[in-house]
C-alpha positions as CSV (number, residue, x, y, z in Angstrom):
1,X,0.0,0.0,0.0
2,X,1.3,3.1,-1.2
3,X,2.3,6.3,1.8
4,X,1.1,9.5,1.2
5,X,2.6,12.4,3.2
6,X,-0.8,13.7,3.9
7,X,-2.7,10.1,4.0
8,X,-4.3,11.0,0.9
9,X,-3.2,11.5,-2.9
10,X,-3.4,15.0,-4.0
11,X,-5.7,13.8,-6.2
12,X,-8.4,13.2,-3.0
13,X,-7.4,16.1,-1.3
14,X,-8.3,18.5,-4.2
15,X,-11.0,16.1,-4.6
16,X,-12.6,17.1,-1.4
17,X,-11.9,20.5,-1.3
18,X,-13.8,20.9,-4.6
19,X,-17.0,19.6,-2.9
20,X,-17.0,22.9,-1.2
21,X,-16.8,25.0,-3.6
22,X,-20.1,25.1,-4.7
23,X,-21.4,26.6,-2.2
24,X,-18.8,29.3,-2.2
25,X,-20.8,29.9,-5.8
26,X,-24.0,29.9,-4.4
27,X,-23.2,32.1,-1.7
28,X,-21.4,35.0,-3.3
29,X,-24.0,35.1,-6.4
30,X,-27.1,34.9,-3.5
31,X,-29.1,31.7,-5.6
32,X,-32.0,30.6,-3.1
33,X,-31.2,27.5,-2.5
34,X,-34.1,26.8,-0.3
35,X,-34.5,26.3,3.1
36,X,-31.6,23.1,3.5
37,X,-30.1,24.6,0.5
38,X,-27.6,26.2,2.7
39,X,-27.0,24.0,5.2
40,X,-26.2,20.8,2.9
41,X,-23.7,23.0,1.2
42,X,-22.2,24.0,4.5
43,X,-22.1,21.0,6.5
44,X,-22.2,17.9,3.9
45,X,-18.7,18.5,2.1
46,X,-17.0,18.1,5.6
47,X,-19.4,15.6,6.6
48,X,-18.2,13.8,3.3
49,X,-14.2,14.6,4.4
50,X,-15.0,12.8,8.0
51,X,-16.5,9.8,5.7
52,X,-13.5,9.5,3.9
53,X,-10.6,9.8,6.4
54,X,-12.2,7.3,8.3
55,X,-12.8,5.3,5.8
56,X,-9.4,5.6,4.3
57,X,-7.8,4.9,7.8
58,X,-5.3,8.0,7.2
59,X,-3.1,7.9,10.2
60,X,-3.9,11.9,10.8
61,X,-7.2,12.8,10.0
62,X,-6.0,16.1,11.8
63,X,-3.5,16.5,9.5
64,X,-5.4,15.3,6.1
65,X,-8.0,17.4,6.9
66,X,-6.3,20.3,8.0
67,X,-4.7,20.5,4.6
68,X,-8.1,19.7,3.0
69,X,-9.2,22.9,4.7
70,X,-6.1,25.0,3.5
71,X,-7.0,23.8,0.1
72,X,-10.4,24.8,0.5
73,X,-9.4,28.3,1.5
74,X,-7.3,28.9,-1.3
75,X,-9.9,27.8,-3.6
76,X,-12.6,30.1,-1.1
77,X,-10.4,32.8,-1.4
78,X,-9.6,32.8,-5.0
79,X,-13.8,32.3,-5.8
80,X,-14.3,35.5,-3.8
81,X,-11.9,37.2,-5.7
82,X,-13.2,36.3,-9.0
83,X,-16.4,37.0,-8.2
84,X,-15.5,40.3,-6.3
85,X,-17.9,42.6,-8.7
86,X,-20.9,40.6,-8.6
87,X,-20.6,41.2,-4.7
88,X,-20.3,44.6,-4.7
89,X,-23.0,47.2,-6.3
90,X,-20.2,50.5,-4.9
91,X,-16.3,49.3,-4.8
92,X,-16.0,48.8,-0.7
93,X,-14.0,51.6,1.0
94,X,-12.1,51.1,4.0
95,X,-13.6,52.5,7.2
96,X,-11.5,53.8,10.4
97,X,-8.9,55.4,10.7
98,X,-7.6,54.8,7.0
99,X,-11.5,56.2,5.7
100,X,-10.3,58.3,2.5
101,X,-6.2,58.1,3.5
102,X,-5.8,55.9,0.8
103,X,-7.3,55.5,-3.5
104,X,-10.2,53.3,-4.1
105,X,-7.6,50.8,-5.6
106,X,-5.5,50.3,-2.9
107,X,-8.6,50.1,-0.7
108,X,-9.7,47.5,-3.1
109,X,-5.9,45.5,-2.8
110,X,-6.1,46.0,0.8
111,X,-9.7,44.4,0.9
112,X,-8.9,41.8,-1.6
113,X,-5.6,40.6,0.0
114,X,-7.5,40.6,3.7
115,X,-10.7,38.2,2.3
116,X,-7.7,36.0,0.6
117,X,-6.1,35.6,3.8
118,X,-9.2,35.5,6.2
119,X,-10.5,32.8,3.5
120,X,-7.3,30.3,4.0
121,X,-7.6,30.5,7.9
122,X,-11.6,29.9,7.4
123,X,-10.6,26.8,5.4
124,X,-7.7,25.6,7.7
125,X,-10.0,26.0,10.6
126,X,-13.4,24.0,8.9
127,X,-10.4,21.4,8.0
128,X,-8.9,21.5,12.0
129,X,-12.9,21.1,12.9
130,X,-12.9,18.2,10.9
131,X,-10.1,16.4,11.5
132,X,-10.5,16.7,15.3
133,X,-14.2,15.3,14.8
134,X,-12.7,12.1,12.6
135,X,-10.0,11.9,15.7
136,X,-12.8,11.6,18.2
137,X,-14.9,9.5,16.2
138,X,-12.4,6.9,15.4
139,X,-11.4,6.8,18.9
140,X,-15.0,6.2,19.8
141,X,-15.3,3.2,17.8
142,X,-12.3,2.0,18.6
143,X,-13.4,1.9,22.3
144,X,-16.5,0.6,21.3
145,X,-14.7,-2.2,19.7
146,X,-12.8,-2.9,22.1
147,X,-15.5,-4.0,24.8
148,X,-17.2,-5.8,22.4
């Protein structure tokens, strides 16, 4: 059986990232998705990840998932960038103390480079999340299997 340094292939990890990018889509262009709409977009993708960590036997869900997540928020923080415009009706200014200091365009960097990097630590902490669930989970059925 072949070692990967994150228990997966790349292949799975981008794999299960991608499931969550839908709703990344869904979310920035407001579609109603209904009432579970949201929440099946939010919640099954990870669910899925769990699934499959435990189900691959990885030896760090932690770890796999925690890079599942950073690949996530790469991919979540590219979407929002590309679909910046349909966002916004008025470019977003900053507010504060910087509130007219600066041109709409570095306003607009500034913002840009802030939702990039507040996107990856979203992803790497809905992949921490994860992994510590798959942690617990396997540990409870391995206690369960243990008495049996």
């Amino acid at each position: 059986m072949t070692r990967h340094r994150f228990g997966l292939p790349w292949w799975a990890i981008l794999l299960l990232a991608a499931l969550s990018f839908p709703r990344v889509v869904v979310h920035d262009l407001d579609v109603d998705t209904g009432a579970w709409g949201p929440a099946l977009l939010a919640i099954g993708p990870m669910l899925v990840w769990v699934g499959v960590a435990l189900w691959a036997r990885v030896p760090s869900p932690v770890t796999t998932l925690l890079v599942v997540g950073t690949v996530y928020g790469i991919g979540l923080g590219i979407g929002h960038n590309l679909m910046w415009d349909s966002l916004f009706t008025d470019d977003p200014r900053l507010g504060g103390s910087l509130e007219g200091r600066l041109s709409s365009e570095a306003d607009e960097v500034i913002m840009r480079t802030v939702t990039f990097g507040s996107s990856i630590v979203t992803g790497a902490v809905v992949g921490l999340v994860s992994g510590l669930a798959a942690t617990g989970l396997r540990r409870l059925g391995r206690s369960a299997g243990s008495r049996r």
